[in-house]
C-alpha positions as CSV (number, residue, x, y, z in Angstrom):
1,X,0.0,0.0,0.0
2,X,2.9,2.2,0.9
3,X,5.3,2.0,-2.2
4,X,3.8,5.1,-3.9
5,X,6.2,6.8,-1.0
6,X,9.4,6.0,-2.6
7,X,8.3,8.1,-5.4
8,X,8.2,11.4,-3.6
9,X,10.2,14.1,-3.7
10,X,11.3,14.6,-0.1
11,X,14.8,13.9,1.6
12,X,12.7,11.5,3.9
13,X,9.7,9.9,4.8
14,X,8.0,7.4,6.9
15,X,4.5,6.4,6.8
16,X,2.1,3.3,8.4
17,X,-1.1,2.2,7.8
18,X,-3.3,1.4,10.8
19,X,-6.4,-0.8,11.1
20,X,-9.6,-0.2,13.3
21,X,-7.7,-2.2,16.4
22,X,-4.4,-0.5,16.6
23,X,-2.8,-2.9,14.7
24,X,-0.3,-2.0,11.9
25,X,-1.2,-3.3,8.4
26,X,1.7,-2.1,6.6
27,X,4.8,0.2,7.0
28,X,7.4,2.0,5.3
29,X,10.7,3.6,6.0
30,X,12.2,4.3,9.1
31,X,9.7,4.5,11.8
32,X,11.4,4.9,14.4
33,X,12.7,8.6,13.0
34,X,11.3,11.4,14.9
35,X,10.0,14.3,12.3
36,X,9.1,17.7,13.4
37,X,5.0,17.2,13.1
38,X,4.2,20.5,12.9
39,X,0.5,21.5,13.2
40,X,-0.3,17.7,13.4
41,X,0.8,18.9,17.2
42,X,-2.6,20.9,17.7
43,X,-4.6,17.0,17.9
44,X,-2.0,16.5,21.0
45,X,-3.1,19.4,22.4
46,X,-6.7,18.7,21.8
47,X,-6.4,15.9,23.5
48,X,-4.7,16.9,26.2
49,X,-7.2,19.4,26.5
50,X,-9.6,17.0,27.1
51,X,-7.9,15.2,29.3
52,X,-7.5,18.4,32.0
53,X,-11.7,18.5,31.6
54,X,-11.7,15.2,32.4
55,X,-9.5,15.7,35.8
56,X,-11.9,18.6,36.2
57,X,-8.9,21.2,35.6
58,X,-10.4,23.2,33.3
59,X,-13.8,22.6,31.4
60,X,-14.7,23.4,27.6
61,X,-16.9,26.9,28.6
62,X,-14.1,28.3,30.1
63,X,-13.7,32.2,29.6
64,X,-10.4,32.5,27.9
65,X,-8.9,35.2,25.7
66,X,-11.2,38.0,24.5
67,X,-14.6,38.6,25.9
68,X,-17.1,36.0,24.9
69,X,-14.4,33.3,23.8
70,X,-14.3,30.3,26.0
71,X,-11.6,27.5,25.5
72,X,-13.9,25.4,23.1
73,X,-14.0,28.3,21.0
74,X,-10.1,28.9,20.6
75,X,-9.4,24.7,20.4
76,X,-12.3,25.1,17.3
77,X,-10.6,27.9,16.0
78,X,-13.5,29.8,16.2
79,X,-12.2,32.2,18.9
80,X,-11.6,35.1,16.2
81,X,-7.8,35.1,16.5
82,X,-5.3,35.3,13.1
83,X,-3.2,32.8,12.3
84,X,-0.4,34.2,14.2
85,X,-0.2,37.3,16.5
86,X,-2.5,38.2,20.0
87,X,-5.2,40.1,18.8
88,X,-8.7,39.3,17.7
89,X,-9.5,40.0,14.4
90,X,-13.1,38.7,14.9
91,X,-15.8,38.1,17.5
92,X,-15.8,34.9,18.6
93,X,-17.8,32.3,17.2
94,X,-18.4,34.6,13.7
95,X,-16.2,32.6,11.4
96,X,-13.7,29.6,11.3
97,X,-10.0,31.7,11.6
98,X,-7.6,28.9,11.1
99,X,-5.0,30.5,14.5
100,X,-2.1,28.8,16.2
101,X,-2.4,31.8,18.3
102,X,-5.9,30.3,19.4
103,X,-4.6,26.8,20.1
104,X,-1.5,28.6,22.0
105,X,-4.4,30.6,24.3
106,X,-5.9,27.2,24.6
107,X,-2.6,25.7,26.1
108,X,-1.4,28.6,28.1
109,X,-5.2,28.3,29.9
110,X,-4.5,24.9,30.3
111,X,-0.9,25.4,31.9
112,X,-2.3,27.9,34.6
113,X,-5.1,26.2,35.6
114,X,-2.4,23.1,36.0
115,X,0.4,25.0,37.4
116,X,2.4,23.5,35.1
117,X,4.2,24.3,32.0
118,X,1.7,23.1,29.0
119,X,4.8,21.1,27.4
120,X,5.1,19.3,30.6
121,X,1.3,18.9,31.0
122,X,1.3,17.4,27.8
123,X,4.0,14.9,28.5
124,X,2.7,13.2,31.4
125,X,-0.8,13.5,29.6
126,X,-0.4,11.9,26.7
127,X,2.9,11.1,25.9
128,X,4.3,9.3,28.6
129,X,0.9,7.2,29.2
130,X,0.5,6.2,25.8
131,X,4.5,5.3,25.6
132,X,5.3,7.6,22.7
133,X,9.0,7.0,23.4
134,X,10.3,9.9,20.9
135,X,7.6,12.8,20.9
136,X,8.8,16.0,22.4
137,X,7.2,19.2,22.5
138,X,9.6,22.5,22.2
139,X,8.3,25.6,21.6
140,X,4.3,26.1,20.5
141,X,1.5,23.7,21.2
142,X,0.4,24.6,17.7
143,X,3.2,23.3,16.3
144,X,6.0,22.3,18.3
145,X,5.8,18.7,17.9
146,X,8.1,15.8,17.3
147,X,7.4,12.7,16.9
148,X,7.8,9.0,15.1
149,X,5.3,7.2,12.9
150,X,5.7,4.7,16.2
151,X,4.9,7.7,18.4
152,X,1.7,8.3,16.4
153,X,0.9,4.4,15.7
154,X,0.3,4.5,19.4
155,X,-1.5,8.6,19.1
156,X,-3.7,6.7,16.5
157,X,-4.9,3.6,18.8
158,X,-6.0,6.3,20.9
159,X,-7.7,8.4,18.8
160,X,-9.5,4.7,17.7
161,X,-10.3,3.3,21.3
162,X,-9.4,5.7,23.6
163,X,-8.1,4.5,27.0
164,X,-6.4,8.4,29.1
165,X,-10.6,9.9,28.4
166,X,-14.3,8.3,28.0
167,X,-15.4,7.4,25.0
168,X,-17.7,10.2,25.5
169,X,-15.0,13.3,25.7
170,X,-13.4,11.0,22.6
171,X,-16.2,11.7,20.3
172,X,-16.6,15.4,21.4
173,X,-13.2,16.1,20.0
174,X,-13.8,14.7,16.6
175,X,-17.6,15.8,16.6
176,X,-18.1,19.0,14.6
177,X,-17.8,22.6,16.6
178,X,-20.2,25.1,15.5
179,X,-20.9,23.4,11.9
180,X,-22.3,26.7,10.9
181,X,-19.1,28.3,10.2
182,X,-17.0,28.8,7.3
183,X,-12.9,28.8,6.7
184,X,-10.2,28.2,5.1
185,X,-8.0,25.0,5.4
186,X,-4.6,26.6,4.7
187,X,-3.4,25.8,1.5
188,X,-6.2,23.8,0.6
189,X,-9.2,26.3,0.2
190,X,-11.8,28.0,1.2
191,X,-15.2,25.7,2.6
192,X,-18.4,27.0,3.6
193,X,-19.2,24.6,6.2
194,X,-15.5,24.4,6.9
195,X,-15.8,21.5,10.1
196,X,-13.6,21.3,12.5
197,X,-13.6,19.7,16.6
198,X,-11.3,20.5,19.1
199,X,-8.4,20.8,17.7
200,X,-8.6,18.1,15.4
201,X,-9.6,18.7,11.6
202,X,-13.1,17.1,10.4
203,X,-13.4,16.5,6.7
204,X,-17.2,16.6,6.5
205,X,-18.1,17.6,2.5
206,X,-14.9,19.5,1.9
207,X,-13.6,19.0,-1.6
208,X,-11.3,18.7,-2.7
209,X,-9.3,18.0,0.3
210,X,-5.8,16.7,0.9
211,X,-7.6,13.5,2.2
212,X,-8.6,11.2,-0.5
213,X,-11.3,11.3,-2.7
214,X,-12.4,8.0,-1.2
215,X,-12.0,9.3,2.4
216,X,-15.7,9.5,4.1
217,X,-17.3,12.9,5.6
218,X,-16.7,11.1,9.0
219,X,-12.7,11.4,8.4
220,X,-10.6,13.5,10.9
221,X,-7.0,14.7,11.6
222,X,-4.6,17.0,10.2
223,X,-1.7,18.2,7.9
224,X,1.8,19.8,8.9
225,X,3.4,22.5,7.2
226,X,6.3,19.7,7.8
227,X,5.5,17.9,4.9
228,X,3.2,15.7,7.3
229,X,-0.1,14.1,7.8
230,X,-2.6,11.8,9.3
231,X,-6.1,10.8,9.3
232,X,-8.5,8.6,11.0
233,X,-11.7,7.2,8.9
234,X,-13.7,5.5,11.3
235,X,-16.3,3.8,8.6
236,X,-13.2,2.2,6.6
237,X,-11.5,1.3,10.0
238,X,-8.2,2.7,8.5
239,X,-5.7,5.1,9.6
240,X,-2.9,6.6,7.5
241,X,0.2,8.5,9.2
242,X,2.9,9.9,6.7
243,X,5.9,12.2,7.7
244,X,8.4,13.7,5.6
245,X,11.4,16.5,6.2
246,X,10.0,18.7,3.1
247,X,8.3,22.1,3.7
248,X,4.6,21.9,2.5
249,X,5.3,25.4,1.0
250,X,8.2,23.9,-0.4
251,X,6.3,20.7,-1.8
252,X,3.8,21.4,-4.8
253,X,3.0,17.8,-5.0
254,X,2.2,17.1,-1.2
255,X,-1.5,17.2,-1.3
256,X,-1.6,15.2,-4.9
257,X,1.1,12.4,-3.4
258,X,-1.2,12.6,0.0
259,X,-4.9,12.0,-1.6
260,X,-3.1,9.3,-4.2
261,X,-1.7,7.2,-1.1
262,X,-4.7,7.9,0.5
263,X,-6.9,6.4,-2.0
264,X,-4.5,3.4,-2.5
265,X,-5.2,2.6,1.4
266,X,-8.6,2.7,1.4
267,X,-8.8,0.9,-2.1
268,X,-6.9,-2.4,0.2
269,X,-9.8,-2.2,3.1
């Protein structure tokens, strides 16, 4: 299934396909490499989010940021903060803003409410409990991430059958956060509904998309500006993680090569 990854142009890649169960079904290159993940770090910080409700550290309609804009709001990216830099450009809940500066809101929340530093909340979260052996965090919880394909064979199982939060709090972050609003998908396009959970990207109707064209509405992840990706499609019970070293920017095939692999994985289910 994985071949088609020898055939990109990028000085390095790994990728692995994994089935409904956590199990790997195929792999390919060195997985044990860790790969700067880039924004595929804001899912670990949606999750950890999660997990601080679930400990009763914080809860979803926290008041954070701007007035009106609770922590729901800035993990949906719906909190009306750019992509980069403090200030609201938007009341919240008006319009999907794509913002790492809304995820870092998010995190710094988190880190007071914990008394902790949100990099070390995160560890002892999610990545120590779920033995991702590699994955560091340095720098921003939007994208500050690295991590294996191992690391996120592991992220993945979670995501599937989640064992640190309830099934319940696992389905709110991969359920749809005000599905009225509209957005952009950085280098992708523009989508009116533009879907998206809690921190965590939702395909719903999008198209196209760097998913495949096979992937169902009910897919969900994300894509790094790393040259990295990874989705979850619960109806086909398969997951696809692929990392690489090249610069999306840098990378005019990335979301062609992406969808292609995509659909050869779903075309083995």
């Amino acid at each position: 299934m994985l071949e088609a990854v020898a055939s990109w142009d990028v000085p390095n890649a790994a990728a692995a396909v994994v089935d409904a169960d956590g199990t790997v079904i195929d792999r390919w290159g060195d997985t044990a490499r860790p790969f700067r993940l880039a924004s595929i770090t804001k899912m670990l910080t949606g999750w950890a989010a999660m997990v601080a409700v679930e400990e009763g550290t914080v809860t979803l309609d926290d008041p954070v940021g701007q007035p009106g804009c609770t922590l729901r709001h800035v993990l949906a990216h719906a909190g009306g903060y750019p992509f980069d830099g403090p200030d609201p450009i938007a009341a919240p809940e008006r319009t999907r803003i794509y913002s790492n500066s809304g995820i870092e809101v998010a995190a710094e929340h988190i880190a007071v409410a914990s008394s902790m530093p949100f990099s070390d909340y995160l560890t002892a979260a999610v990545i120590e409990p779920l033995g991702m052996a590699s994955a560091t965090m340095n720098g921003s919880p939007a994208h500050g991430a690295r991590a294996s394909v191992d690391d996120l064979v592991a992220f993945v199982a979670e995501l599937q059958r989640p064992q640190l939060i309830s099934t319940e709090s696992a389905v709110e972050a991969v359920s749809i956060q005000y599905p009225s609003l509209s957005g952009i998908v950085p280098g992708v396009g523009r989508f009116a509904p533009c879907p998206w959970g809690l921190g965590i990207e939702i395909r719903g109707d999008k198209s196209p998309h760097w998913t495949g064209t096979d992937n169902s509405p009910a897919t969900f992840g994300h894509f790094g500006g790393a040259g990295t990706m990874l989705w979850v499609d619960p109806r086909a019970g398969r997951s696809l993680i692929a990392l690489t070293d090249r610069r999306f920017d840098d990378w005019p095939e990335a979301v062609a090569s992406w969808r292609s692999l995509s659909d050869t994985v779903l075309s083995a289910a």
